[in-house]
C-alpha positions in Angstrom: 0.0 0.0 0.0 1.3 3.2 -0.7 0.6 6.8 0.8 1.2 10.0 0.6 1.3 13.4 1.9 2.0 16.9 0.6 0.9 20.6 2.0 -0.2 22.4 -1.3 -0.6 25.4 0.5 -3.9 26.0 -1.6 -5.0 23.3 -4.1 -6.7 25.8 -6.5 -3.2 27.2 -7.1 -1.4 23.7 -6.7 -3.9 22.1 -9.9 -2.6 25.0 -11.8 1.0 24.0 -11.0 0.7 20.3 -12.0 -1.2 18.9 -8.9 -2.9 16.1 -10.3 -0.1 15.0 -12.9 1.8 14.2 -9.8 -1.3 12.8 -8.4 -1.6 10.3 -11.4 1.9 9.9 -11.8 2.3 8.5 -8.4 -0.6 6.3 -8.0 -1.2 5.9 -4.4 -3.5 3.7 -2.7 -4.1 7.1 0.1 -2.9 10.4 -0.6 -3.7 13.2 2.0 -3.8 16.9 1.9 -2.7 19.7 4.0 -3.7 23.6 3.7 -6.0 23.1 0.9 -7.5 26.8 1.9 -10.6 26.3 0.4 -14.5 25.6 1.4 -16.9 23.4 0.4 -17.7 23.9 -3.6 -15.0 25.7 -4.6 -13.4 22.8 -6.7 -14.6 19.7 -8.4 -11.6 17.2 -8.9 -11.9 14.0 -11.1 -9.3 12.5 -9.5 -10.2 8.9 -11.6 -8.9 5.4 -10.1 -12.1 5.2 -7.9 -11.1 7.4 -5.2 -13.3 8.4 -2.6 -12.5 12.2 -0.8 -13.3 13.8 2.5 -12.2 17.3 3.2 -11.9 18.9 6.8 -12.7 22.9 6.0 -11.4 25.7 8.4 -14.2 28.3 9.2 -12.1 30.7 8.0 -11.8 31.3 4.5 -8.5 30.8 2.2 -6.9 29.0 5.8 -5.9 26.0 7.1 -8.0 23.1 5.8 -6.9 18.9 5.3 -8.5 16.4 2.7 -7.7 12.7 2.4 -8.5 10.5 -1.1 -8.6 7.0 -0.7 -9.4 3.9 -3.0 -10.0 1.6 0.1 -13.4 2.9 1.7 -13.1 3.7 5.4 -15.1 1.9 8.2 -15.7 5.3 9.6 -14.2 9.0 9.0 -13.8 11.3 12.1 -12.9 14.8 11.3 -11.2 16.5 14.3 -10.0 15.4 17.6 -13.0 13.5 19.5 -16.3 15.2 19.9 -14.0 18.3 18.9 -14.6 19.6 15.5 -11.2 21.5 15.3 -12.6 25.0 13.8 -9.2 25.4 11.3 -9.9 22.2 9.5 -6.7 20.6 10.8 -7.4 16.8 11.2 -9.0 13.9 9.4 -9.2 10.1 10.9 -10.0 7.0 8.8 -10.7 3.7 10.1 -9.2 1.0 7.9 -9.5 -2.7 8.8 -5.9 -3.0 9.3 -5.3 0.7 11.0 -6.4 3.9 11.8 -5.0 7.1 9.1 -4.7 10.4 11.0 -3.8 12.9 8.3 -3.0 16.2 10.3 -2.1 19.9 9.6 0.0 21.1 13.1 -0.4 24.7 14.4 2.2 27.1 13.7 3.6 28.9 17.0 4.2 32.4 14.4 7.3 33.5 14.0 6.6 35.8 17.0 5.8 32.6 19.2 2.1 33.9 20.2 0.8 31.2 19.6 3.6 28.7 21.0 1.3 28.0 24.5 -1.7 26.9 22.5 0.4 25.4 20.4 1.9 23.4 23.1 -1.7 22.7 24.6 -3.0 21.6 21.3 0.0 18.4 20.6 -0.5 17.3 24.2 -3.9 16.7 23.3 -3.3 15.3 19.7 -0.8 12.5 21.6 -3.3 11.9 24.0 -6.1 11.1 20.8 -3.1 9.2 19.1 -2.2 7.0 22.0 -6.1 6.6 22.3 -6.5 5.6 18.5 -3.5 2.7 19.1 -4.9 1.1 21.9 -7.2 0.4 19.7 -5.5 -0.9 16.4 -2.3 0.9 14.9 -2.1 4.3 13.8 -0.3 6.0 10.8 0.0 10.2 11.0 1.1 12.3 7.9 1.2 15.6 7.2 2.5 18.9 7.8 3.8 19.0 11.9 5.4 22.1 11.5 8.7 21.2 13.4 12.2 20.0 12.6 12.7 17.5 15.3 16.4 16.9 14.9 19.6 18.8 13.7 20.0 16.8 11.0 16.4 18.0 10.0 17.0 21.1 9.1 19.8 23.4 7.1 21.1 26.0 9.3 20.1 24.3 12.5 22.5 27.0 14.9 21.0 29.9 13.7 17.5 28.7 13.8 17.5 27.7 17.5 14.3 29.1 19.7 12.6 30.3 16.1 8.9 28.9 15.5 9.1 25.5 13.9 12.7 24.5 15.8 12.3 25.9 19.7 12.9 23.6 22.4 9.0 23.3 23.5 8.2 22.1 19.7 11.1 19.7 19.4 10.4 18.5 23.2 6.6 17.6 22.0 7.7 15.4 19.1 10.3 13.9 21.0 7.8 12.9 23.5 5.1 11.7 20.6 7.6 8.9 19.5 8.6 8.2 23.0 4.4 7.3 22.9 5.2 4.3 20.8 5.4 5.6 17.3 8.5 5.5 14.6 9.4 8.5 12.4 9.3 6.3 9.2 11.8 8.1 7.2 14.3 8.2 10.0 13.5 4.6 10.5 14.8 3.5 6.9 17.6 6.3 6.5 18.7 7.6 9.8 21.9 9.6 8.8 20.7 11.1 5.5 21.6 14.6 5.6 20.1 17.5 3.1 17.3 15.9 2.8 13.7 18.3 3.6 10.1 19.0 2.6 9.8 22.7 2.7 11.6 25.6 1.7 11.1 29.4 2.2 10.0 31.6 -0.9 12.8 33.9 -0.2 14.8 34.0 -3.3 17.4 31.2 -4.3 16.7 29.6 -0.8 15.6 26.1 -2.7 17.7 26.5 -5.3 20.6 25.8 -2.6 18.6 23.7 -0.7 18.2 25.4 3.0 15.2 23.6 3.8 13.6 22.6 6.9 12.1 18.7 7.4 8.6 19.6 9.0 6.5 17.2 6.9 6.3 13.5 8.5 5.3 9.9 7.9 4.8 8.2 11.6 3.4 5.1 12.4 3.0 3.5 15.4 6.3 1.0 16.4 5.1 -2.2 15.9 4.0 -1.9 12.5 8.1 -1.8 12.1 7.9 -5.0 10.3 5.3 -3.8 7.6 7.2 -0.7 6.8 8.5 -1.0 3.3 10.3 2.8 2.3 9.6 6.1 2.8 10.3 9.3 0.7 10.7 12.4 0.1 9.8 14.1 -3.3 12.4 16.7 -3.1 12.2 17.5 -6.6 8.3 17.9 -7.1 7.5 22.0 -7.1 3.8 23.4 -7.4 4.3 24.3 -3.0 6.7 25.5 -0.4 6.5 22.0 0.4 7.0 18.6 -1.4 5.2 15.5 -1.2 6.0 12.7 1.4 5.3 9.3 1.3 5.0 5.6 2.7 5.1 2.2 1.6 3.2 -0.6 3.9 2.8 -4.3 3.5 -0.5 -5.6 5.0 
């Protein structure tokens, strides 16, 4: 089974930068969606191959917002955290047979850290829904988690320390996510690949030499270990700030 993830940061823009002849070209079984910015009726995608979609809007227009196409149909679809509806469209759950799909879109602390507290708040309650979802049956999370966890995640790792996206407090959080009993995947398969990230300023030349930031994840929970097949990074796909990301499973 293959997945994947990419933030388009806004698919209206990302179908007219070649969207869905990536989407063909790749062929996954699950491909997920993060900062779509869009409401309900403002696109129509054939998508072809069967594919069933559910999109998580944000209230507020042009913001936030997930989606998830599948070819396997769900059991069930859950869009939010519990009974909460998550007003910015952040989070989409699918019930498969095998495992649960969380596809999620992680608020940004700003680059003035306002919004580092509820940021904080907000992943000790997503870990608490993850760690609730695998008690259950095992869990796979993609998307867009806003955070470089390690040095080797991102370019210029010194001079980024304490900005939004590599502080401490957001690093501390992931750290304490895998400590739950999940596996970054792509770590998991290359654990010393340096250079390698999924997103990359607009400020002039800055992709062209490649000082990017890894903030865009494949985790699964540990003991699916065995099943894992590859991960990857489509470094070289444009259309977004950030490129696609994906997972291979054997079920």
């Amino acid at each position: 089974m293959k997945l994947v993830s990419w933030n388009v940061n806004g698919l209206r823009a990302g179908v007219g930068k070649g969207f869905l002849d990536y989407f063909k070209e790749t062929d996954a079984d699950i491909f997920c969606l993060q900062e779509t910015k869009l409401q309900e009726g403002q696109i129509e995608l054939d998508l072809g191959g069967n594919y069933e979609q559910y999109w998580n809007y944000a209230e507020k227009k042009g913001y936030s917002g997930t989606a998830v196409f599948t070819r396997i149909k769900p059991l069930s679809v859950r869009y939010g955290m519990e009974e909460d509806s998550e007003p910015e469209g952040r989070i989409i759950t699918l019930e498969f047979e095998e495992f649960y799909l969380v596809t999620v879109y992680t608020p940004n602390a700003k680059r003035d850290l306002s919004r580092l507290d509820y940021r904080m708040e907000w992943e000790d309650r997503f870990r608490a829904y993850l760690t609730g979802l695998d008690a259950i049956k095992p869990v796979v999370v993609c998307g867009d988690l806003n955070v470089a966890h390690m040095p080797i995640d991102i370019k210029n790792a010194k001079s980024n320390e304490g900005n939004s996206g590599y502080t401490l407090e957001e690093r501390g959080k992931m750290t304490d996510l895998l400590a739950s009993g999940f596996t970054d995947t792509f770590r998991y398969f290359y654990p010393d690949r340096e250079g390698v990230y999924s997103w990359w300023s607009y400020m002039p030349k800055i992709r062209e030499r490649n000082v990017g930031w890894r903030i865009d994840y494949f985790l699964a929970s540990s003991r699916l270990e065995p099943q894992l097949k590859d991960a990857g990074i489509d470094c070289h796909i444009l259309g977004s700030d950030h490129c696609p990301v994906s997972l291979t499973v054997e079920w």
